[in-house]
PDB file with one MODEL, atoms N, CA, C and O in Angstrom:
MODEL        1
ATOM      1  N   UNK A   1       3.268 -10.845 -57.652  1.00  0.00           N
ATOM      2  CA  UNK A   1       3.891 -10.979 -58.962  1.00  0.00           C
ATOM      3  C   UNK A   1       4.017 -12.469 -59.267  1.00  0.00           C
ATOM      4  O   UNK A   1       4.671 -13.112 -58.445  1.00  0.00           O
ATOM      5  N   UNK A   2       3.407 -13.252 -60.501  1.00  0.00           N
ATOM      6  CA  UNK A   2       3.167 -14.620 -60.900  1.00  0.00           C
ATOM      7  C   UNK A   2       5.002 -14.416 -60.944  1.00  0.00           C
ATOM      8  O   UNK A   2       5.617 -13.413 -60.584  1.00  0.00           O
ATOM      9  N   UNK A   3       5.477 -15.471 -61.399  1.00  0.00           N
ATOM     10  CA  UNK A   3       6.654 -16.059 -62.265  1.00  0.00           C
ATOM     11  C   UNK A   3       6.742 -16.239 -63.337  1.00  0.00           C
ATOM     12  O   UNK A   3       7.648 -16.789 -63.964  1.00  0.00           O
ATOM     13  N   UNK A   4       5.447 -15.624 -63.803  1.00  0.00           N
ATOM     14  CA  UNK A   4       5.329 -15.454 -65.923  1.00  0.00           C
ATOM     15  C   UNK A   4       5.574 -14.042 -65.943  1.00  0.00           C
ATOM     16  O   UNK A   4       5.971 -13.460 -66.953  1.00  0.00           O
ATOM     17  N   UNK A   5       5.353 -13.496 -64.881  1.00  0.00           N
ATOM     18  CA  UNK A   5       5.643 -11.752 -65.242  1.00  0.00           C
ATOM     19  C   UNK A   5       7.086 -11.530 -65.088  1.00  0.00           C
ATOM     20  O   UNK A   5       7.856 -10.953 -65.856  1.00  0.00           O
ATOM     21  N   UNK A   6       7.338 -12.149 -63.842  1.00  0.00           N
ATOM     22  CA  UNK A   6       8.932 -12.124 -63.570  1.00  0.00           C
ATOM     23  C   UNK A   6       9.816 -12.501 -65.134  1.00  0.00           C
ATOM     24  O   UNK A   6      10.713 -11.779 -65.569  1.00  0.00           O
ATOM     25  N   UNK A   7       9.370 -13.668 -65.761  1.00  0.00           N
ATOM     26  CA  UNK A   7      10.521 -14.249 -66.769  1.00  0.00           C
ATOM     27  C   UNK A   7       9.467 -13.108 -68.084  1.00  0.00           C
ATOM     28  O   UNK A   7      10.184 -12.424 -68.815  1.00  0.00           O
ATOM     29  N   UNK A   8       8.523 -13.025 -68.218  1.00  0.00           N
ATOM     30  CA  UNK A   8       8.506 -11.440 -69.083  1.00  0.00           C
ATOM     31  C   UNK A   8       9.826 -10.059 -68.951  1.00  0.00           C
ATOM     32  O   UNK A   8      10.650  -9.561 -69.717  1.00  0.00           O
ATOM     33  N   UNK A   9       9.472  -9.895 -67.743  1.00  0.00           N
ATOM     34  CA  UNK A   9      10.322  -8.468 -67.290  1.00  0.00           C
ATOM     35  C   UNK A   9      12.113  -9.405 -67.735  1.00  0.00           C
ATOM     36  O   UNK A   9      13.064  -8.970 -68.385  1.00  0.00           O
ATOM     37  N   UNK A  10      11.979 -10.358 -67.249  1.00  0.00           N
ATOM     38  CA  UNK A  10      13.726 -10.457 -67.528  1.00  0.00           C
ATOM     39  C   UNK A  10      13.827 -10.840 -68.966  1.00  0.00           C
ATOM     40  O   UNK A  10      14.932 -10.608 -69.455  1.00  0.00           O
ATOM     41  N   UNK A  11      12.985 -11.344 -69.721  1.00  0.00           N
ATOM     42  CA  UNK A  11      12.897 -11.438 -71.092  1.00  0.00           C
ATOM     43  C   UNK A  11      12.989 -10.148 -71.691  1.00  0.00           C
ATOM     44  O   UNK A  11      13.840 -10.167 -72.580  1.00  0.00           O
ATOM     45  N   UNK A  12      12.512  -9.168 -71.569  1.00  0.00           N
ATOM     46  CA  UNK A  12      12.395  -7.595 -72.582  1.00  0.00           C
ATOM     47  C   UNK A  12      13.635  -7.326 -72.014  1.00  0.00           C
ATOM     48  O   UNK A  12      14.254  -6.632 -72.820  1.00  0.00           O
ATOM     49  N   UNK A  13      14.644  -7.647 -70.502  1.00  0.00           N
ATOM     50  CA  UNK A  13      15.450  -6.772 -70.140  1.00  0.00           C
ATOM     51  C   UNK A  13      16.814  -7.311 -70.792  1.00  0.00           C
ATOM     52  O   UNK A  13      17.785  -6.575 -70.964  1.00  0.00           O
ATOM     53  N   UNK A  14      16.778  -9.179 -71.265  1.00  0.00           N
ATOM     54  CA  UNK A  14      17.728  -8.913 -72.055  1.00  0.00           C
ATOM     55  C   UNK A  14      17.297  -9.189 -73.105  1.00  0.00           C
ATOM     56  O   UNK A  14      17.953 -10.117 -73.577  1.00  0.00           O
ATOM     57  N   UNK A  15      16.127  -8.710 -74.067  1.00  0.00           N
ATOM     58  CA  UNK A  15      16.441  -8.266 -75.510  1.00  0.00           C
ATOM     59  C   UNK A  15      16.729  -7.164 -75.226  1.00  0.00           C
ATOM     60  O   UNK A  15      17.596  -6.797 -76.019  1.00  0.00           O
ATOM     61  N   UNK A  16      16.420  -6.165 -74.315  1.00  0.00           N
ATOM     62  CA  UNK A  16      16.803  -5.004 -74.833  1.00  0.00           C
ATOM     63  C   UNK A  16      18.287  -4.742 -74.709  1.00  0.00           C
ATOM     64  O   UNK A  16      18.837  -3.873 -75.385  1.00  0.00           O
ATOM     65  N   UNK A  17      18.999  -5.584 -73.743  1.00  0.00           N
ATOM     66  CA  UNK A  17      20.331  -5.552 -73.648  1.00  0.00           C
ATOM     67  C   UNK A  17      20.829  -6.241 -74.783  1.00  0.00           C
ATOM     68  O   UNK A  17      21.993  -5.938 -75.043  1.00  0.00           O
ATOM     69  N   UNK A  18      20.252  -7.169 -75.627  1.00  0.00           N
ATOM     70  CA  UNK A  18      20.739  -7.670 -76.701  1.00  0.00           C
ATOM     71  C   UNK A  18      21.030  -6.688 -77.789  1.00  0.00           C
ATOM     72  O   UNK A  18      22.122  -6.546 -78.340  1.00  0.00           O
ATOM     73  N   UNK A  19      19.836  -5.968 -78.059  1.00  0.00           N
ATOM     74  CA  UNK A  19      19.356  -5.178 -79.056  1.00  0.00           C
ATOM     75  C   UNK A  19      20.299  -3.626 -78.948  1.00  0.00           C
ATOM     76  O   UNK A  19      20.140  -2.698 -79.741  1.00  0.00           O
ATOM     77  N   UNK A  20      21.181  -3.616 -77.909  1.00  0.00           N
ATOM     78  CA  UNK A  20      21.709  -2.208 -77.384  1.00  0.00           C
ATOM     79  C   UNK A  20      23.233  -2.164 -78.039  1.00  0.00           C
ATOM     80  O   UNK A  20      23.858  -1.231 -78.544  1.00  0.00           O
ATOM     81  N   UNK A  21      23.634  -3.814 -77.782  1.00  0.00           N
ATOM     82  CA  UNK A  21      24.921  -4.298 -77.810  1.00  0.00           C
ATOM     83  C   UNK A  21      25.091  -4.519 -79.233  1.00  0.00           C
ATOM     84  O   UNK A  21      25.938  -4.021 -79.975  1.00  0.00           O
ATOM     85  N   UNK A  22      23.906  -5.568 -79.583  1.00  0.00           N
ATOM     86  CA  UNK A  22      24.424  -5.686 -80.927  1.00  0.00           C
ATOM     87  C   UNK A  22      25.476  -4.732 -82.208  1.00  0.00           C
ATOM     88  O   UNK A  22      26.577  -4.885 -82.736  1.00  0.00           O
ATOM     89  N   UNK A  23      24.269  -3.656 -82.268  1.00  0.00           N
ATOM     90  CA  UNK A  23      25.269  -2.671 -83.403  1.00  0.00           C
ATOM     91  C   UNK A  23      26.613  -2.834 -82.567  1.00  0.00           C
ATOM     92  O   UNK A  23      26.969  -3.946 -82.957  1.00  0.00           O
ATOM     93  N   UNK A  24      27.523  -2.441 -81.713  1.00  0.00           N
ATOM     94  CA  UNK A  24      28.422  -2.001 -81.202  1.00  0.00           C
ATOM     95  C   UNK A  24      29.514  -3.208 -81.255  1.00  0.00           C
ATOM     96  O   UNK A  24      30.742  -3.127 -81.295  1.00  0.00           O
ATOM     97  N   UNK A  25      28.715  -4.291 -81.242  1.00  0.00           N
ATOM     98  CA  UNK A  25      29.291  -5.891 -81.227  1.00  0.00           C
ATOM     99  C   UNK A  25      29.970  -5.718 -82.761  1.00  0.00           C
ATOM    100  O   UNK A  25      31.168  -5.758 -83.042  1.00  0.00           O
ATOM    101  N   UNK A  26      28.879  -5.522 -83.620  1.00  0.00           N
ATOM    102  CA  UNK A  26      28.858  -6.289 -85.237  1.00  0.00           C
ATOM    103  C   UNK A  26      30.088  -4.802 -85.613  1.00  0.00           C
ATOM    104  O   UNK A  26      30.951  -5.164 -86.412  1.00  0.00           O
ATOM    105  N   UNK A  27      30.211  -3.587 -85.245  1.00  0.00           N
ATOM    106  CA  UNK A  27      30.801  -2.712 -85.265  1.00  0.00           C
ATOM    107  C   UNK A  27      32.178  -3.096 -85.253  1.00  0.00           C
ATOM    108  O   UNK A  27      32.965  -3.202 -86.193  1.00  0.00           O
ATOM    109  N   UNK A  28      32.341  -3.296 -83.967  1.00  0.00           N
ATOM    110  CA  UNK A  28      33.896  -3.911 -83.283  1.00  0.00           C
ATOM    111  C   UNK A  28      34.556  -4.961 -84.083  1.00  0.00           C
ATOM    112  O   UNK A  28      35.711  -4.986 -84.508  1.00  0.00           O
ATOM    113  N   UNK A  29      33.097  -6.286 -84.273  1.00  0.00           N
ATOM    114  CA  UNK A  29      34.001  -7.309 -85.099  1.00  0.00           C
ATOM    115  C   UNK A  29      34.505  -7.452 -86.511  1.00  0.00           C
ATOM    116  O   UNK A  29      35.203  -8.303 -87.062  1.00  0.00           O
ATOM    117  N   UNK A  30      33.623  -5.768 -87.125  1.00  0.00           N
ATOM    118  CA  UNK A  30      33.733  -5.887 -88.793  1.00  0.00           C
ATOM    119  C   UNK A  30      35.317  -4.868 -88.382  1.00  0.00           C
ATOM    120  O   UNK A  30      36.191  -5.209 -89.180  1.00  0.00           O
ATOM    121  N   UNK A  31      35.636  -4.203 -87.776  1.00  0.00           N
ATOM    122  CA  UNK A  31      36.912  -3.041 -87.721  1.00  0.00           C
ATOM    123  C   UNK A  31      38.080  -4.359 -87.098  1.00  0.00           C
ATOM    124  O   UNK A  31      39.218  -4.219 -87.545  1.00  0.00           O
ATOM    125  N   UNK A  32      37.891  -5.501 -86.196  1.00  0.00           N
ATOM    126  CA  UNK A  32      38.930  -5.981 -86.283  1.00  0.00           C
ATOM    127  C   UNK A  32      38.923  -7.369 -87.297  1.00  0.00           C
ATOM    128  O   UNK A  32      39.832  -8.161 -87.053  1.00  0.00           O
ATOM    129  N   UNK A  33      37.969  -7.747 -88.430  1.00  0.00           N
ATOM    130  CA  UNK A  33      38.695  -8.669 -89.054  1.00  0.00           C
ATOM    131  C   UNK A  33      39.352  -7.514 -89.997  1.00  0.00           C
ATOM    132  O   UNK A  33      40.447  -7.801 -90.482  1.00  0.00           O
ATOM    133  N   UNK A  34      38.767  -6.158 -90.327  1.00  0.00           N
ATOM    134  CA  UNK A  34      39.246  -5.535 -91.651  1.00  0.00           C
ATOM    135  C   UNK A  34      41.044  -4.887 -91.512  1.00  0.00           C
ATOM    136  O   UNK A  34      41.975  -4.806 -92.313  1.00  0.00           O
ATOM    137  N   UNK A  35      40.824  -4.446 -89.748  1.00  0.00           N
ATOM    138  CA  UNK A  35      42.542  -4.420 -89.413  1.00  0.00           C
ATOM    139  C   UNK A  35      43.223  -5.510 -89.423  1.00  0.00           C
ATOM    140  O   UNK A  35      44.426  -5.417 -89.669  1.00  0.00           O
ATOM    141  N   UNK A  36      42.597  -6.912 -89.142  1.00  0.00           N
ATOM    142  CA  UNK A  36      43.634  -8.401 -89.037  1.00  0.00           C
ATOM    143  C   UNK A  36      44.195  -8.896 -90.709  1.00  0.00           C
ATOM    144  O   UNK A  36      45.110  -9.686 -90.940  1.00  0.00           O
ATOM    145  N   UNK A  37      43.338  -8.165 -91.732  1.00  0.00           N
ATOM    146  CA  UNK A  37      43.030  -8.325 -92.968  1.00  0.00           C
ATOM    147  C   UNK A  37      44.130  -7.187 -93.269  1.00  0.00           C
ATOM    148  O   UNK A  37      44.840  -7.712 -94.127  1.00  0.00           O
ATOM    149  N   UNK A  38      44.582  -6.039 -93.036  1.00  0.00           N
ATOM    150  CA  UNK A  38      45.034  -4.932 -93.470  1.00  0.00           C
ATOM    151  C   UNK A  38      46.435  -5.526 -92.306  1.00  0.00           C
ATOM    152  O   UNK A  38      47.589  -5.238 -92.623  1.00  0.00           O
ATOM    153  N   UNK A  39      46.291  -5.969 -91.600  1.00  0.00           N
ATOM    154  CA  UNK A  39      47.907  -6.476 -90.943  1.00  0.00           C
ATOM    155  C   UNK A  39      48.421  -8.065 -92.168  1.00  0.00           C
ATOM    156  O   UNK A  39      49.455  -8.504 -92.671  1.00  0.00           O
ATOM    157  N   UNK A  40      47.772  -8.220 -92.159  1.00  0.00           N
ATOM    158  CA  UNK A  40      47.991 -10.124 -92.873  1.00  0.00           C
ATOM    159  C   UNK A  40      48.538  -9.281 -94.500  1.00  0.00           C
ATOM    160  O   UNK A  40      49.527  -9.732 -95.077  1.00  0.00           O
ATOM    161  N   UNK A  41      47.873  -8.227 -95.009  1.00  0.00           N
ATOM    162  CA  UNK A  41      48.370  -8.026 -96.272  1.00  0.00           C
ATOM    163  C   UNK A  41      49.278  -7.369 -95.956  1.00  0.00           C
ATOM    164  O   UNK A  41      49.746  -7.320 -97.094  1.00  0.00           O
ATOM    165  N   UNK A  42      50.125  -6.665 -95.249  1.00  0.00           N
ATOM    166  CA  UNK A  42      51.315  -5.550 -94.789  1.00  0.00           C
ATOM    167  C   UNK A  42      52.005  -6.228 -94.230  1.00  0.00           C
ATOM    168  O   UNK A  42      53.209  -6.019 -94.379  1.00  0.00           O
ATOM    169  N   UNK A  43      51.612  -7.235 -93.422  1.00  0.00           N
ATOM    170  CA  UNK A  43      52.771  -7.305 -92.788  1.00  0.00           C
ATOM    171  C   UNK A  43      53.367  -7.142 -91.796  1.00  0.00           C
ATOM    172  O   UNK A  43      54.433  -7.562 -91.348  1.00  0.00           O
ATOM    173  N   UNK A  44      52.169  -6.116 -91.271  1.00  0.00           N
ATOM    174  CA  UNK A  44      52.731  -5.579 -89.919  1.00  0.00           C
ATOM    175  C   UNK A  44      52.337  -6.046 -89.007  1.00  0.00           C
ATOM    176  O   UNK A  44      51.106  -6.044 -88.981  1.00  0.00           O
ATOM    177  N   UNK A  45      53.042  -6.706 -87.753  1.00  0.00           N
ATOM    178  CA  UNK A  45      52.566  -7.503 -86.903  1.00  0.00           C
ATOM    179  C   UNK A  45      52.279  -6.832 -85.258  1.00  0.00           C
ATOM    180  O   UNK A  45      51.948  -7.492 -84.273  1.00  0.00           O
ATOM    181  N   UNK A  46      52.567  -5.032 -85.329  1.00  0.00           N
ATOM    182  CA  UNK A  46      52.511  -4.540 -84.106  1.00  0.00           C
ATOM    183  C   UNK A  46      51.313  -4.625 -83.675  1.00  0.00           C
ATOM    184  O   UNK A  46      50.363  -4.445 -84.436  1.00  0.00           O
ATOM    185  N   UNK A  47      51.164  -4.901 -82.440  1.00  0.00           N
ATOM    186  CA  UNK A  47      50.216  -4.740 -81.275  1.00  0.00           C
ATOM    187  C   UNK A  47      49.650  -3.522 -81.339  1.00  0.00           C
ATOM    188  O   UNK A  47      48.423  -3.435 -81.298  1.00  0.00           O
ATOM    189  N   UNK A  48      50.566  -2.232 -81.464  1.00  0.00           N
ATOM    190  CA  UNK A  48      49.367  -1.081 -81.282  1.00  0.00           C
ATOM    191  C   UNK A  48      48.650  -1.094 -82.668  1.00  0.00           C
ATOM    192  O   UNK A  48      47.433  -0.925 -82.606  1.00  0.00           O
ATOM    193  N   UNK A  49      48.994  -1.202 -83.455  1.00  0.00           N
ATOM    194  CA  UNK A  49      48.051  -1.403 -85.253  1.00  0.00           C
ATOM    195  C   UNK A  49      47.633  -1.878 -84.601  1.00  0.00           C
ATOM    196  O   UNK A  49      47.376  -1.031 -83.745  1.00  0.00           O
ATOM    197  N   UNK A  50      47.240  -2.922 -84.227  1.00  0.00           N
ATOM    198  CA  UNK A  50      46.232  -3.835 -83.827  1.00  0.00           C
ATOM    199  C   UNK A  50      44.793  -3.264 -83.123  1.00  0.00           C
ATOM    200  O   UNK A  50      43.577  -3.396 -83.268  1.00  0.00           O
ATOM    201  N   UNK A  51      45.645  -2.627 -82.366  1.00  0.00           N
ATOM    202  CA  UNK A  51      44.561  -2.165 -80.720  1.00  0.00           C
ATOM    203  C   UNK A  51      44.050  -1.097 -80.768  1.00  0.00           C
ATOM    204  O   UNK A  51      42.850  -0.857 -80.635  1.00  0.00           O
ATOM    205  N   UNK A  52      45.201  -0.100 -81.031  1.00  0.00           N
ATOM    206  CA  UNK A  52      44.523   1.310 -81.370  1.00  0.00           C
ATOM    207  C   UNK A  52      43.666   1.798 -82.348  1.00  0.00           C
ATOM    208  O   UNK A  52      43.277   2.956 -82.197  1.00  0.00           O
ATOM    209  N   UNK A  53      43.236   1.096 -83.441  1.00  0.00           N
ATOM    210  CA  UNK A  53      42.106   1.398 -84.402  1.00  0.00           C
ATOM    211  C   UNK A  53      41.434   0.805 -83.904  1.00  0.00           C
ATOM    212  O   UNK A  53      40.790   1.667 -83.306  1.00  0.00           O
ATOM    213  N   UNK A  54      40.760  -0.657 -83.479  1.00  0.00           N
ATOM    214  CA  UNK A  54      39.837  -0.981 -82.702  1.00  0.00           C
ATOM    215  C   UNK A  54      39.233  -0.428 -81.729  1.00  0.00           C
ATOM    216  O   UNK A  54      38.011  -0.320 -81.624  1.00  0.00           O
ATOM    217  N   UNK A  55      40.243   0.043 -80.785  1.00  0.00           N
ATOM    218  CA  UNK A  55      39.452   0.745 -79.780  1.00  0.00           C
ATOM    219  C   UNK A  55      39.234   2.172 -80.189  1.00  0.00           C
ATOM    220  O   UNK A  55      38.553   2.777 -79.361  1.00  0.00           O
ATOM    221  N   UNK A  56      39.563   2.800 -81.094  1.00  0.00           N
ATOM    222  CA  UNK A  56      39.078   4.146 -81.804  1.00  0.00           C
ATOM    223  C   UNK A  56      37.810   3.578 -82.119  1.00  0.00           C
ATOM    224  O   UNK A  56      36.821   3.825 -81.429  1.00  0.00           O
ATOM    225  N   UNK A  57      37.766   2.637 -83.382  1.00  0.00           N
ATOM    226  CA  UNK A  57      36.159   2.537 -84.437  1.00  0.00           C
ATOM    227  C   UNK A  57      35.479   2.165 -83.087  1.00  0.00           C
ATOM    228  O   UNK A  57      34.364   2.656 -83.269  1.00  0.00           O
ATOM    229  N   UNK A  58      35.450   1.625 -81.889  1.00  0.00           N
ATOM    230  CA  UNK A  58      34.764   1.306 -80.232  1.00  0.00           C
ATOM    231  C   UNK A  58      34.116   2.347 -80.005  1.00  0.00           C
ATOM    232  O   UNK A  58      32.902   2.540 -79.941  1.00  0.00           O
ATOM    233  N   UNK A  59      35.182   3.172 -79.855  1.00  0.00           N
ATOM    234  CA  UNK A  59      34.727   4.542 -79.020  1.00  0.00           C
ATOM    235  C   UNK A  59      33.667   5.290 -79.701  1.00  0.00           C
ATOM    236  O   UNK A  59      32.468   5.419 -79.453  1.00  0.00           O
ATOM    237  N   UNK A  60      34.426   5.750 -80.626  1.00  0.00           N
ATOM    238  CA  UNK A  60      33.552   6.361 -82.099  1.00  0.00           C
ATOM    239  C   UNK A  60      31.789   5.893 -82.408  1.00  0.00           C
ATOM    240  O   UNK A  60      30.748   6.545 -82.331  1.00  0.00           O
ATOM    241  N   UNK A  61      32.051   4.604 -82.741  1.00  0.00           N
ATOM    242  CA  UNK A  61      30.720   4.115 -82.883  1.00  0.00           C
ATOM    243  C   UNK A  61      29.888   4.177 -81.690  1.00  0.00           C
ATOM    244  O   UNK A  61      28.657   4.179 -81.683  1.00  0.00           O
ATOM    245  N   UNK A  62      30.789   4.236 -80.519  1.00  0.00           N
ATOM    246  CA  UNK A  62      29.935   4.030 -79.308  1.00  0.00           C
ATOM    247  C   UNK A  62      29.172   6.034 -79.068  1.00  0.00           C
ATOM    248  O   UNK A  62      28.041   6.300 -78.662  1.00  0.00           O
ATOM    249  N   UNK A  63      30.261   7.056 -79.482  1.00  0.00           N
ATOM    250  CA  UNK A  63      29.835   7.866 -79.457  1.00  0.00           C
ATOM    251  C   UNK A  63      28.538   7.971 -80.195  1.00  0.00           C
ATOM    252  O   UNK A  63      27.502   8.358 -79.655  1.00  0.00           O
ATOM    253  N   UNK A  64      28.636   7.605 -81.476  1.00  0.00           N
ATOM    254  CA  UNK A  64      27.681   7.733 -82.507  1.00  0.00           C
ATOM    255  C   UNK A  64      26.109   7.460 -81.992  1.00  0.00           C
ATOM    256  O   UNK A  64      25.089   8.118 -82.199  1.00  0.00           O
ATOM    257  N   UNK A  65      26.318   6.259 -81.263  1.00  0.00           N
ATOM    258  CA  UNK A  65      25.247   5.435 -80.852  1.00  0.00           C
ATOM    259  C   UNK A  65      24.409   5.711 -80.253  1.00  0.00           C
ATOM    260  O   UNK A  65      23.205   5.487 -80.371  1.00  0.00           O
ATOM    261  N   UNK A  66      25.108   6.349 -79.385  1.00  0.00           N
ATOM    262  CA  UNK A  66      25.044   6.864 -77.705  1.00  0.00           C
ATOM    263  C   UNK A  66      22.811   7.517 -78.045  1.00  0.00           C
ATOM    264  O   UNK A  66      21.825   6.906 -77.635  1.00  0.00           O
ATOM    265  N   UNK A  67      22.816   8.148 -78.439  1.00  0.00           N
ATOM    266  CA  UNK A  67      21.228   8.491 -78.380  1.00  0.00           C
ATOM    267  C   UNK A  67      20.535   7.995 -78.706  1.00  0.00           C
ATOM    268  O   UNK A  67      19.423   8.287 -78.266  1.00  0.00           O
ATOM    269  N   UNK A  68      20.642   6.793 -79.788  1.00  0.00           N
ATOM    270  CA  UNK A  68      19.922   5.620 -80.082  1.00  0.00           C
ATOM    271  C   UNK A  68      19.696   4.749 -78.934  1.00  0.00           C
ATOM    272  O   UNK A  68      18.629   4.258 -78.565  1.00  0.00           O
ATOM    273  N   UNK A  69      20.800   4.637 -78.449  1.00  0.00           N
ATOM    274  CA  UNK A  69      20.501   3.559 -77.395  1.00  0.00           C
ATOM    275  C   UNK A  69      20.444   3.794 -75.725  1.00  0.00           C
ATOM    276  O   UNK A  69      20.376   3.018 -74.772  1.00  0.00           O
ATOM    277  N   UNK A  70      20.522   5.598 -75.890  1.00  0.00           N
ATOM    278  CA  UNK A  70      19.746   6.251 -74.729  1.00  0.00           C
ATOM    279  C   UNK A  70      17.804   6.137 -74.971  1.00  0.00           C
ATOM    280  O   UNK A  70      16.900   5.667 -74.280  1.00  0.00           O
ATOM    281  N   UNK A  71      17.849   6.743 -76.124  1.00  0.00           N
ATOM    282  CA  UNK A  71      16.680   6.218 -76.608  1.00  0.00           C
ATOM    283  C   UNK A  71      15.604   5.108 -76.080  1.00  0.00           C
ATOM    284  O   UNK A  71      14.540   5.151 -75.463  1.00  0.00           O
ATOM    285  N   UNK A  72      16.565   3.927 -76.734  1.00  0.00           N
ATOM    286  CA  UNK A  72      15.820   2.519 -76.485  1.00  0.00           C
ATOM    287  C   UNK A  72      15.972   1.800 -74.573  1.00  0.00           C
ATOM    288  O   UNK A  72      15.239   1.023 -73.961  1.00  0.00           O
ATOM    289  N   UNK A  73      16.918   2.331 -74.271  1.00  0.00           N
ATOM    290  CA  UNK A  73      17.039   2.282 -73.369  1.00  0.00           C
ATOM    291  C   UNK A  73      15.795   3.189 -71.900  1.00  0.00           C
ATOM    292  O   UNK A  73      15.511   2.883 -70.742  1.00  0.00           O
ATOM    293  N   UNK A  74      15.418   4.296 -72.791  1.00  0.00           N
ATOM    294  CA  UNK A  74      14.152   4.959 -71.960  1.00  0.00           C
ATOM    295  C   UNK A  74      12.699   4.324 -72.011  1.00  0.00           C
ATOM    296  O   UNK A  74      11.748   4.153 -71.247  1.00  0.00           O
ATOM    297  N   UNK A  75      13.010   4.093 -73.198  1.00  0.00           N
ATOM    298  CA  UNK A  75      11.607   3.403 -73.888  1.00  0.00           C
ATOM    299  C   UNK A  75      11.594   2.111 -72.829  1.00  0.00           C
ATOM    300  O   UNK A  75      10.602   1.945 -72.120  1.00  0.00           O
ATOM    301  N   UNK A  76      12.200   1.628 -72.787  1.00  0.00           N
ATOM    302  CA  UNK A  76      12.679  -0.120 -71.980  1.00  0.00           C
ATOM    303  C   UNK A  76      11.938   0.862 -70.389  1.00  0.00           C
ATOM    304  O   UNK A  76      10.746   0.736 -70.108  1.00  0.00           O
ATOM    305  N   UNK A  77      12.577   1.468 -69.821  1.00  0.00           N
ATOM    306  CA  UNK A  77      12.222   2.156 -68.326  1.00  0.00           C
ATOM    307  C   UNK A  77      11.318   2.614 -68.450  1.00  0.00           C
ATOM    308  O   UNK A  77      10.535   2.413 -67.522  1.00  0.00           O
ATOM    309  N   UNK A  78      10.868   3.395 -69.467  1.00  0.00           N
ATOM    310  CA  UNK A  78       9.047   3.979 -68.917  1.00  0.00           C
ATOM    311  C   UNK A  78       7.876   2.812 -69.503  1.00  0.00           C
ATOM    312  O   UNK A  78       6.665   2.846 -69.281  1.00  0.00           O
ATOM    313  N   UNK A  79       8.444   2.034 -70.116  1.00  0.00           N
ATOM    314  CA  UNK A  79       7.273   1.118 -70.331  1.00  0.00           C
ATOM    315  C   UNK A  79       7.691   0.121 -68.878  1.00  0.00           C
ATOM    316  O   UNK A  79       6.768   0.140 -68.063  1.00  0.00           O
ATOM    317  N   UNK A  80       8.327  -0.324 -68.644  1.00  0.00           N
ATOM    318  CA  UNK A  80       8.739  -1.320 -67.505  1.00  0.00           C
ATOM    319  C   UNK A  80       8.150  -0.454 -65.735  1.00  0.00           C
ATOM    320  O   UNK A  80       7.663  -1.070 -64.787  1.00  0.00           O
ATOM    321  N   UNK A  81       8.474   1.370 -65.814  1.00  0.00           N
ATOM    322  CA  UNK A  81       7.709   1.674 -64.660  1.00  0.00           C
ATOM    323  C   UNK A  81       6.447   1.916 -65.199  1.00  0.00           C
ATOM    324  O   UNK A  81       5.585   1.433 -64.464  1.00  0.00           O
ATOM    325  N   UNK A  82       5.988   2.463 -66.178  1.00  0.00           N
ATOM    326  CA  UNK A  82       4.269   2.040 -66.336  1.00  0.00           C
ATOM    327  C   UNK A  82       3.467   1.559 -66.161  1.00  0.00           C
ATOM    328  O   UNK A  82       2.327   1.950 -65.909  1.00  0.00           O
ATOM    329  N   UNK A  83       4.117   0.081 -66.307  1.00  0.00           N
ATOM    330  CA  UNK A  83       3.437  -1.292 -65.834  1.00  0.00           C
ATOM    331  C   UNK A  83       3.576  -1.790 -64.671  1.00  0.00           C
ATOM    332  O   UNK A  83       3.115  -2.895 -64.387  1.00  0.00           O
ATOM    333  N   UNK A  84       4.359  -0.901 -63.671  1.00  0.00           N
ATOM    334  CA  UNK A  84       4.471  -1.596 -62.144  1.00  0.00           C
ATOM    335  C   UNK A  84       3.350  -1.420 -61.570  1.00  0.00           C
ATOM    336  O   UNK A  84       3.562  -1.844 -60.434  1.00  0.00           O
ATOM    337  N   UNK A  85       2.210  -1.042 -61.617  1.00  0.00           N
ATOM    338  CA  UNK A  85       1.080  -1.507 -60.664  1.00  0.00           C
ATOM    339  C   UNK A  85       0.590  -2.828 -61.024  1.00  0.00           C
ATOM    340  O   UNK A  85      -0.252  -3.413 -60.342  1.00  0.00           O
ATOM    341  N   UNK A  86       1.143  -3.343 -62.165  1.00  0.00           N
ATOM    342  CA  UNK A  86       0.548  -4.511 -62.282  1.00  0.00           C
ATOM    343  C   UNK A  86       1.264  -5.463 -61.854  1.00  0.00           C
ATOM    344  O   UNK A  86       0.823  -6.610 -61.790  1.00  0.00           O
ATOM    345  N   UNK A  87       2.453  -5.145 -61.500  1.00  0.00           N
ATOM    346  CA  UNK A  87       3.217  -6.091 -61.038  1.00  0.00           C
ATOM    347  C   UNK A  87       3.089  -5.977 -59.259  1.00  0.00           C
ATOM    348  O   UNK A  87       2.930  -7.001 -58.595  1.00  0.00           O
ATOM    349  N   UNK A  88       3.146  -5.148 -58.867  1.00  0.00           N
ATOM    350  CA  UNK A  88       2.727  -4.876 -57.235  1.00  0.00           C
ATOM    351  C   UNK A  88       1.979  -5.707 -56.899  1.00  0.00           C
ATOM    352  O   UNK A  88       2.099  -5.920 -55.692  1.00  0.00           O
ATOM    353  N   UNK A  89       1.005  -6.499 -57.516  1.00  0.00           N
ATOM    354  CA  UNK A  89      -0.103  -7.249 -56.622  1.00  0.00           C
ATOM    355  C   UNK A  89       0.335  -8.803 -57.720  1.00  0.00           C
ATOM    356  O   UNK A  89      -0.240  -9.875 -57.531  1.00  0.00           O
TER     357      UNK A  89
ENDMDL
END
């Protein structure tokens, strides 16, 4: 195995970890400026407002996701064992 194949394989492994996270990232950060936004106009300064809708729209979206990025995530493994004979030598 050269060291151009090696930094290939770790290149696709984190876009694809990029590409997995993202939605779930941009998810999380649009639900807590819109709760920090919905506390700042109310008023309300509790911790669970805070936490507990975040980690709901988390979960939720993460449920949602979940086969998309089982999905992309297979696609990533059968193309990556496909190509292991070429990496063997």
């Amino acid at each position: 195995m050269t060291p151009d194949s090696v930094v290939q394989i770790l290149r696709q492994a984190l876009l694809t970890a990029l590409w997995m996270s993202a939605p779930l990232l941009l998810i999380a950060f649009t639900a807590g400026i819109v709760i920090s936004l919905i506390q700042i106009v109310t008023s309300i300064q509790d911790a669970a407002f805070s936490t507990i809708p975040r980690l709901a729209v988390f979960l939720v979206s993460t449920l949602l996701l979940m086969p998309w990025m089982l999905k992309k995530l297979t696609a990533y493994t059968i193309a990556l064992l496909g190509d292991l004979g070429r990496y063997a030598h």
